[in-house]
Rosetta silent file (secondary structure, phi, psi, omega in degrees, C-alpha in Angstrom):
SEQUENCE: XXXXXXXXXXXXXXXXXXXXXXXXXXXXXXXXXXXXXXXXXXXXXXXXXXXXXXXXXXXXXXXXXXXXXXXXXXXXXXXXXXXXXXXXXXXXXXXXXXXXXXXXXXXXXXXXXXXXXXXXXXXXXXXXXXXXXXXXXXXXXXXXXXXXXXXXXXXXXXXXXXXXXXXXXXXXXXXXXXXXXXXXXXXXXXXXXXXXXXXXXXXXXXXXXXXXXXXXXXXX
SCORE:     score description
SCORE:     0.000 S_00000001
   1 L     0.000  138.322  177.787    0.016    0.048   -0.040 S_00000001
   2 L  -121.757  126.901  179.775    1.200    3.508   -0.788 S_00000001
   3 L   -97.580  130.022  177.410   -0.218    6.539    0.883 S_00000001
   4 L  -128.765  155.506 -179.438    0.059    9.687   -1.116 S_00000001
   5 L   -90.313  142.332  178.690   -1.096   13.255   -0.351 S_00000001
   6 L  -114.717   24.278  172.647   -3.616   14.752   -2.676 S_00000001
   7 L   -64.135  130.178  179.802   -3.159   18.269   -1.303 S_00000001
   8 L    85.818   -1.136  172.659   -3.260   20.740   -4.111 S_00000001
   9 L   -95.196  122.092  179.368   -4.969   18.408   -6.534 S_00000001
  10 L  -126.347   13.449  177.291   -8.326   19.860   -7.594 S_00000001
  11 L  -149.184  152.588  177.052   -8.929   18.184  -10.895 S_00000001
  12 L   -97.384  131.189  175.829   -8.840   14.723  -12.324 S_00000001
  13 L  -105.761  120.132 -175.416   -6.855   13.760  -15.465 S_00000001
  14 L  -106.749   -3.332 -170.305   -8.263   10.852  -17.403 S_00000001
  15 L    82.204   -5.538  178.882   -6.168   11.264  -20.473 S_00000001
  16 L  -117.084  123.125 -178.823   -9.149   12.118  -22.484 S_00000001
  17 L  -133.413  157.419  176.916   -9.997   15.744  -23.247 S_00000001
  18 L   -68.666  137.031  179.057  -12.367   17.783  -25.340 S_00000001
  19 L   -69.397  137.513  177.683  -11.040   18.838  -28.737 S_00000001
  20 L   -91.357  117.716  177.897  -10.651   22.535  -28.978 S_00000001
  21 L   -82.705  153.354  173.279  -12.389   23.795  -32.104 S_00000001
  22 L   -59.042  147.883 -178.337  -11.461   26.846  -34.076 S_00000001
  23 E   165.942 -168.220  176.742  -13.255   29.896  -32.694 S_00000001
  24 E  -111.128  128.034 -175.675  -13.107   33.067  -30.492 S_00000001
  25 E  -129.231  143.610  168.126  -12.309   32.346  -26.802 S_00000001
  26 E   -84.027  132.566 -177.153  -12.089   34.640  -23.815 S_00000001
  27 E  -137.315  171.797  173.461   -8.701   33.978  -22.182 S_00000001
  28 E  -135.521  137.209  178.445   -6.266   35.080  -19.510 S_00000001
  29 E   -83.144  117.019 -172.481   -2.611   35.209  -19.735 S_00000001
  30 E   -96.413  -24.965 -168.632   -1.416   33.025  -16.731 S_00000001
  31 E  -165.241  142.296  176.539    2.237   32.843  -17.381 S_00000001
  32 E  -130.270  119.365  175.521    4.974   34.201  -19.737 S_00000001
  33 E  -100.753  120.893  178.332    8.181   32.266  -20.203 S_00000001
  34 E   -92.880  166.141  171.386   11.066   34.404  -21.440 S_00000001
  35 E    72.601   28.156  179.593   14.382   33.617  -22.967 S_00000001
  36 E   -75.011  121.694 -178.138   13.134   30.626  -25.098 S_00000001
  37 E   -74.544  129.402 -178.603   16.080   29.851  -27.481 S_00000001
  38 L   -97.690  107.263 -172.325   15.347   30.023  -31.168 S_00000001
  39 L    56.978   50.434  174.760   17.384   27.423  -33.029 S_00000001
  40 L    74.988   12.585 -179.118   19.535   26.895  -30.030 S_00000001
  41 L    95.454  -13.407 -179.610   19.834   30.716  -29.461 S_00000001
  42 L   -62.754  -31.569 -174.663   21.468   31.298  -32.950 S_00000001
  43 L  -101.932    6.983  176.466   18.252   33.016  -34.134 S_00000001
  44 E   110.275 -157.860 -175.654   17.728   34.950  -30.850 S_00000001
  45 E  -135.193  148.008  179.518   15.200   34.343  -28.026 S_00000001
  46 E  -121.894  176.291  175.998   11.450   34.313  -27.804 S_00000001
  47 E  -124.185  127.906  174.208    8.688   34.590  -25.142 S_00000001
  48 E  -101.428  130.258 -176.178    6.013   31.972  -24.763 S_00000001
  49 E  -103.784  137.158  178.963    2.645   33.169  -23.564 S_00000001
  50 E  -109.535  118.240  173.758    0.284   30.752  -21.813 S_00000001
  51 E  -100.964  138.977  176.129   -3.372   31.464  -22.210 S_00000001
  52 E  -112.915  132.182 -179.243   -6.108   29.856  -20.159 S_00000001
  53 E   -74.075  136.028  174.566   -9.703   29.613  -21.547 S_00000001
  54 L  -101.265  -19.053  179.017  -12.384   31.309  -19.449 S_00000001
  55 L   -53.263  129.539 -178.422  -15.405   30.336  -21.333 S_00000001
  56 L   -61.417  149.272  177.676  -17.892   28.252  -19.344 S_00000001
  57 L   123.713 -170.413 -172.056  -18.128   24.684  -20.504 S_00000001
  58 L   -66.891  -20.019 -177.634  -15.848   21.656  -20.825 S_00000001
  59 L   -87.195  -10.844 -178.640  -12.947   23.704  -22.218 S_00000001
  60 L   -52.515  126.088  178.649  -12.789   26.046  -19.210 S_00000001
  61 L    95.210  -10.799  172.130   -9.351   25.982  -17.759 S_00000001
  62 L   -65.503  149.447  178.999   -7.648   24.532  -20.804 S_00000001
  63 E  -116.886  144.892  171.469   -4.412   26.106  -21.917 S_00000001
  64 E  -129.782  145.271 -176.374   -2.993   27.103  -25.139 S_00000001
  65 E  -119.546  148.207 -178.625    0.469   28.518  -25.716 S_00000001
  66 E  -133.160  123.065 -177.683    1.887   30.964  -28.104 S_00000001
  67 E   -97.332  132.728  173.371    5.617   31.762  -28.936 S_00000001
  68 E  -114.138  136.893  177.387    6.656   35.240  -30.118 S_00000001
  69 E   -78.317   59.256 -168.746   10.115   35.884  -31.433 S_00000001
  70 E   -68.452  -23.652  176.652   10.478   39.043  -29.369 S_00000001
  71 E  -131.105   53.568 -177.183   14.306   39.019  -29.452 S_00000001
  72 E   -76.839  151.782  179.090   14.894   37.443  -32.751 S_00000001
  73 L   -83.058   -3.959  178.789   18.221   37.888  -34.505 S_00000001
  74 L  -107.580  119.143 -172.760   16.348   38.534  -37.689 S_00000001
  75 H   -54.560  -41.939 -174.999   14.984   42.157  -37.748 S_00000001
  76 H   -64.880  -49.013 -177.677   11.870   41.347  -39.848 S_00000001
  77 H   -62.075  -42.851  179.835   10.781   38.458  -37.567 S_00000001
  78 H   -64.445  -44.627 -178.279   11.349   40.555  -34.444 S_00000001
  79 H   -55.720  -56.674 -171.917    9.375   43.503  -35.943 S_00000001
  80 H   -65.380  -25.403 -177.702    6.298   41.314  -36.731 S_00000001
  81 H   -79.726  -32.457  177.066    6.431   39.613  -33.411 S_00000001
  82 H   -69.270  -34.162  179.680    6.632   42.921  -31.554 S_00000001
  83 H   -70.772  -37.361  179.019    3.718   44.201  -33.599 S_00000001
  84 H   -67.070  -43.564  177.547    1.775   41.065  -32.560 S_00000001
  85 H   -60.890  -36.067  177.024    2.690   41.654  -28.890 S_00000001
  86 H   -66.912  -32.229  175.272    1.368   45.205  -29.160 S_00000001
  87 H   -67.447  -34.263  172.960   -1.788   43.866  -30.620 S_00000001
  88 H   -67.668  -39.957 -179.586   -2.223   41.452  -27.747 S_00000001
  89 H   -67.980  -46.903 -177.888   -1.582   44.182  -25.207 S_00000001
  90 H   -62.937  -36.149  179.296   -3.946   46.685  -26.818 S_00000001
  91 H   -62.880  -34.323 -178.106   -6.622   43.998  -27.091 S_00000001
  92 L   -86.480   12.018  176.497   -6.326   43.411  -23.373 S_00000001
  93 L    96.441    0.204  173.729   -7.063   47.088  -22.652 S_00000001
  94 L   -69.106  132.026  174.801   -3.585   48.631  -22.538 S_00000001
  95 L   -60.532  147.296  177.413   -3.596   52.111  -24.013 S_00000001
  96 H   -58.990  -33.061  179.398   -1.670   52.462  -27.178 S_00000001
  97 H   -72.138  -15.772  174.230    0.457   55.171  -25.760 S_00000001
  98 H   -91.771    1.531  177.595    1.681   52.841  -23.086 S_00000001
  99 L  -114.001  -59.497 -176.670    2.878   50.436  -25.821 S_00000001
 100 L   -61.716  134.292  179.543    3.904   52.114  -28.926 S_00000001
 101 L    48.151   37.448  174.730    7.562   53.434  -28.816 S_00000001
 102 L  -115.525  151.315  165.114    7.834   52.292  -25.176 S_00000001
 103 L   -87.298  116.909 -178.169   10.244   49.881  -23.469 S_00000001
 104 L  -120.879  156.668  176.291    7.790   47.238  -22.115 S_00000001
 105 L   -99.091  121.814 -178.929    8.206   44.142  -20.072 S_00000001
 106 H   -55.043  -34.021 -179.830    6.652   41.010  -21.466 S_00000001
 107 H   -58.341  -20.504 -179.420    5.841   39.982  -17.957 S_00000001
 108 H   -59.695  -31.990 -178.850    3.288   42.922  -17.816 S_00000001
 109 H   -65.718  -19.804 -176.058    0.941   40.619  -19.837 S_00000001
 110 L   -60.226  130.871 -178.504    0.638   38.168  -16.929 S_00000001
 111 L    84.826   -7.464 -179.750   -2.895   38.259  -15.560 S_00000001
 112 L   -80.849  154.878  177.963   -4.445   40.248  -18.438 S_00000001
 113 E  -120.776  145.749 -176.400   -7.587   39.176  -20.200 S_00000001
 114 E  -163.101 -171.281  172.224   -8.549   39.358  -23.752 S_00000001
 115 E  -117.909  148.507  179.038  -10.024   37.242  -26.426 S_00000001
 116 E  -124.425  144.410  171.616   -7.963   35.066  -28.821 S_00000001
 117 E   -93.861  119.038  171.682   -8.928   33.673  -32.289 S_00000001
 118 E  -106.279  133.422  173.885   -7.845   30.008  -32.540 S_00000001
 119 E  -135.065  167.157 -179.725   -7.603   28.386  -35.959 S_00000001
 120 E   -49.008  141.317  164.984   -6.133   25.221  -37.492 S_00000001
 121 L   -62.122  147.330  176.122   -2.374   24.864  -37.403 S_00000001
 122 L   -61.870  -52.503 -174.176   -0.873   24.999  -40.863 S_00000001
 123 L   -79.910  -21.694 -177.343    1.124   21.861  -40.533 S_00000001
 124 L  -138.818   79.518 -170.580   -1.329   20.029  -38.234 S_00000001
 125 L   -63.189  -15.831  177.500   -4.933   21.228  -38.897 S_00000001
 126 L   -68.669  -16.483  177.243   -6.261   18.884  -36.159 S_00000001
 127 L  -107.401  158.544 -177.522   -4.771   21.212  -33.648 S_00000001
 128 E  -109.135  161.548 -178.625   -5.433   24.862  -33.100 S_00000001
 129 E  -147.329  160.864  177.149   -2.990   27.823  -32.664 S_00000001
 130 E   -70.098  127.729  179.041   -3.440   31.578  -31.924 S_00000001
 131 E  -116.678  -15.191 -178.145   -4.352   33.448  -35.087 S_00000001
 132 E  -177.942  171.500 -178.810   -5.442   36.934  -33.736 S_00000001
 133 E  -129.729  150.504  176.828   -6.496   38.955  -30.729 S_00000001
 134 E  -147.101  162.387 -177.468   -9.639   40.726  -29.851 S_00000001
 135 L   -65.230  162.366  177.676  -11.006   42.570  -26.717 S_00000001
 136 L   -57.136  149.968  178.591  -12.650   40.349  -24.049 S_00000001
 137 L    71.539   11.175 -173.950  -16.126   39.068  -24.778 S_00000001
 138 H   -58.283  -27.836 -172.713  -15.465   39.307  -28.463 S_00000001
 139 H   -74.884   -1.467 -174.902  -17.209   35.951  -29.061 S_00000001
 140 H   -91.781  -13.601 -176.443  -20.564   37.489  -28.137 S_00000001
 141 L  -103.668  116.795  179.934  -20.621   39.762  -31.173 S_00000001
 142 H   -51.578  -41.153 -177.125  -21.653   38.032  -34.515 S_00000001
 143 H   -57.252  -33.430  172.054  -19.742   40.688  -36.360 S_00000001
 144 H   -61.434  -41.450  175.156  -16.505   39.414  -34.889 S_00000001
 145 H   -60.173  -41.376  173.669  -17.129   35.955  -36.161 S_00000001
 146 H   -55.215  -49.697 -173.040  -17.683   37.441  -39.679 S_00000001
 147 H   -59.841  -35.396 -167.604  -14.304   39.297  -39.366 S_00000001
 148 E  -109.901    8.548 -170.470  -12.301   36.147  -38.490 S_00000001
 149 E   -61.861  -34.329 -176.715  -14.035   33.440  -40.497 S_00000001
 150 H   -70.116  -20.038  172.078  -11.159   32.881  -42.858 S_00000001
 151 H   -75.678  -16.389 -177.572   -8.976   32.130  -39.890 S_00000001
 152 H   -95.661    6.871  179.075  -11.117   29.349  -38.685 S_00000001
 153 L  -130.394  143.776 -179.209  -10.615   26.929  -41.561 S_00000001
 154 L   -67.735  154.345  175.639   -7.474   24.950  -42.709 S_00000001
 155 L   -62.394  152.016  176.901   -5.881   25.954  -46.093 S_00000001
 156 L   -48.548  -36.948 -171.009   -7.184   24.026  -48.978 S_00000001
 157 L   -69.927  -35.416 -175.384   -3.996   22.160  -49.669 S_00000001
 158 L  -109.164    2.822 -179.456   -4.084   20.599  -46.097 S_00000001
 159 L   -58.849  136.637  178.841   -7.771   20.478  -45.497 S_00000001
 160 L  -134.893  130.581  178.568   -9.117   17.411  -43.942 S_00000001
 161 L    68.125 -142.582 -174.161  -12.794   16.444  -43.454 S_00000001
 162 L   -63.755  150.977 -177.346  -15.217   19.425  -43.184 S_00000001
 163 L   -49.806  132.827  165.875  -13.953   22.826  -44.446 S_00000001
 164 L  -140.418  137.204 -168.339  -11.956   24.699  -41.948 S_00000001
 165 L   -96.973  149.174 -178.682  -10.213   27.889  -42.771 S_00000001
 166 L   -82.392  167.498  174.893   -6.606   28.913  -42.217 S_00000001
 167 L  -147.653  147.536  167.150   -5.573   32.116  -40.695 S_00000001
 168 L  -126.852 -161.878  176.117   -2.453   34.210  -40.602 S_00000001
 169 L   -75.165  132.369  179.287   -2.138   37.615  -39.199 S_00000001
 170 L   134.490  166.516 -175.312   -4.929   39.727  -40.492 S_00000001
 171 L   -65.859  152.924 -177.856   -8.734   39.889  -40.575 S_00000001
 172 E  -157.866  174.956  179.841  -10.635   36.598  -41.275 S_00000001
 173 E   178.122  130.390  166.495  -13.956   35.186  -40.969 S_00000001
 174 L  -158.231  127.806 -172.326  -16.174   32.130  -41.167 S_00000001
 175 L   -84.872  110.209  178.746  -19.179   31.814  -38.924 S_00000001
 176 L   -71.439  159.276  179.867  -18.882   28.271  -37.169 S_00000001
 177 L   -52.087  -45.528  179.829  -22.067   26.358  -36.751 S_00000001
 178 L  -128.898  131.582  177.421  -21.868   26.871  -32.970 S_00000001
 179 L   -89.188  136.853  176.119  -20.218   29.593  -31.101 S_00000001
 180 L   -66.160  146.386 -177.530  -18.645   28.801  -27.784 S_00000001
 181 L   -67.536  139.150 -178.279  -20.346   30.379  -24.904 S_00000001
 182 L   -73.071  147.850 -178.743  -18.666   33.498  -23.630 S_00000001
 183 L  -126.746  126.814  167.797  -17.076   33.577  -20.194 S_00000001
 184 L    65.728  169.317  176.516  -16.682   36.660  -18.135 S_00000001
 185 L  -110.598 -132.780 -179.693  -16.096   40.211  -19.230 S_00000001
 186 L   -72.962   81.530  177.352  -13.118   42.387  -18.806 S_00000001
 187 L  -151.400  169.817 -178.016  -11.292   40.151  -16.287 S_00000001
 188 L   -67.602  138.987 -178.430   -8.334   37.842  -16.273 S_00000001
 189 L  -155.049  145.581  175.252   -9.180   34.696  -18.178 S_00000001
 190 L  -107.535  160.079  176.943   -7.379   31.759  -19.715 S_00000001
 191 L  -125.859  137.563  175.791   -7.849   29.948  -22.884 S_00000001
 192 L   -98.156  156.217  171.701   -6.995   26.378  -23.221 S_00000001
 193 L   178.617 -170.229  173.475   -5.800   24.523  -26.258 S_00000001
 194 L   -81.748  157.269  177.925   -3.380   22.512  -27.995 S_00000001
 195 L   -60.520  147.207  179.173    0.283   23.520  -27.954 S_00000001
 196 L   -70.724  142.012 -172.005    1.152   25.777  -30.818 S_00000001
 197 L   -69.500  148.480  170.389    3.092   24.026  -33.636 S_00000001
 198 L    76.646   16.440  175.053    6.972   24.707  -33.594 S_00000001
 199 L   -79.294  147.237 -172.982    7.120   25.563  -29.941 S_00000001
 200 L  -107.612  160.443 -175.526   10.416   24.762  -28.434 S_00000001
 201 L   -63.652  147.782  179.606   11.446   23.388  -25.052 S_00000001
 202 L   -66.520  149.876  173.953   11.659   25.969  -22.300 S_00000001
 203 L  -137.735  171.651 -178.548   15.042   27.367  -21.424 S_00000001
 204 L   -63.899  127.260  179.715   16.422   29.602  -18.792 S_00000001
 205 L   -57.266  138.405  178.879   15.182   33.062  -19.327 S_00000001
 206 L   -86.814  145.174  178.842   17.662   35.720  -20.501 S_00000001
 207 L   -66.842  142.582  178.894   17.746   38.931  -18.430 S_00000001
 208 L  -116.400  155.269  179.252   15.718   41.733  -19.860 S_00000001
 209 L   -66.952  145.236  179.869   15.843   45.506  -19.549 S_00000001
 210 L   -63.988  131.697  177.556   13.586   46.956  -16.855 S_00000001
 211 L   -73.750  155.304 -175.390   10.339   48.131  -18.222 S_00000001
 212 L  -102.274   -3.151  171.285    9.290   51.698  -17.926 S_00000001
 213 L  -144.314  154.584 -178.757    5.598   51.038  -17.540 S_00000001
 214 L  -122.413  132.670 -177.286    3.462   48.597  -15.738 S_00000001
 215 L   -97.237  -15.695 -172.706   -0.093   47.681  -16.767 S_00000001
 216 L    71.634 -159.225 -179.697   -1.361   45.811  -13.879 S_00000001
 217 L   -87.446   -1.632  178.842   -4.133   43.170  -14.326 S_00000001
 218 L    83.246 -178.744 -178.016   -6.272   45.206  -16.650 S_00000001
 219 L   -64.985  144.571  176.928   -9.821   46.130  -16.384 S_00000001
 220 L  -125.646    0.000    0.000  -12.141   43.963  -14.292 S_00000001
């Protein structure tokens, strides 16, 4: 007989989980891992954002991750990643003037709430990845589903089964048959999902410059 302590265990894992369908989900950033080496550090370092789904239902509490090349050795990659980080921050309620042309700390995103658009991964359409950002409760507005519909289906070349659209950065739209129920309003929330393709193992974070502004946990 083995006695084990179940202190701190508040959920059961059966190895079977609900599939995360493409859609718009309310989430909260629960963790940011900095200093993720890109190609062993030769291409710079990225930051991995952990989103937890807040929508009520079987997916509540599930996590999806997204890696941004915020310290890439390639100028274009870094620029696009920083523009995406700005979009994430502004969608969570941070004023543009606190982001644009500022020195910011990626850790300031921890605890913030927003909505994310999840669409099929390019290489693995059965899994989802982050395709875009919207303010919290975006899933409740049908106009938002129309805007992102192209991001909710896999590309024609890799399409499997019922049509699902791919997304890249930019507007998209296809109204899914069923929209997930929205959870919460402007508050911290997580979004769960499958790991994003191409994510690399976590590594020790590199030291970063002190940020000049702090955003707090955002509106509640």
């Amino acid at each position: 007989m083995v006695m084990v302590s179940m202190q701190g265990i508040d959920k059961a894992s059966t190895g079977i989980s609900e599939k995360i369908d493409p859609g718009i989900y309310d989430v909260q950033v629960v963790k940011v891992d900095d200093g993720i080496p890109l190609k062993g550090g030769q291409s710079g370092y990225g930051s991995r954002f952990h989103f937890v789904i807040l929508n009520d239902g079987p997916l509540k509490g599930r996590e999806v991750q997204h890696l941004l090349n915020v310290q890439s050795a390639h100028a274009d990659n870094q620029k696009y990643s920083l523009q995406e980080l700005a979009g994430m921050a502004v969608s969570s309620g941070v004023p543009e003037q606190a982001v644009f042309n500022q020195n910011i700390d990626t850790q300031n995103m921890t605890g913030r709430m927003l909505s994310v658009v999840l669409g099929p991964q390019k290489s693995n359409p059965q899994y989802v990845e982050v395709k875009g950002y919207l303010p919290s409760n975006a899933c409740q507005d049908p106009a938002n589903w129309e805007k992102v519909k192209d991001k909710l289906v896999a590309p024609a070349a890799t399409q499997q089964g019922p049509a699902q659209t791919q997304g890249g950065w930019g507007p998209a739209a296809q109204q899914p048959a069923q929209q997930p129920a929205a959870a919460g309003s402007w508050s911290n929330a997580p979004q769960g999902g499958q790991p994003v393709a191409g994510q690399q193992p976590q590594a020790q974070a590199q030291p970063q410059a002190q940020a000049q502004n702090t955003w707090g946990n955002g509106p509640s």
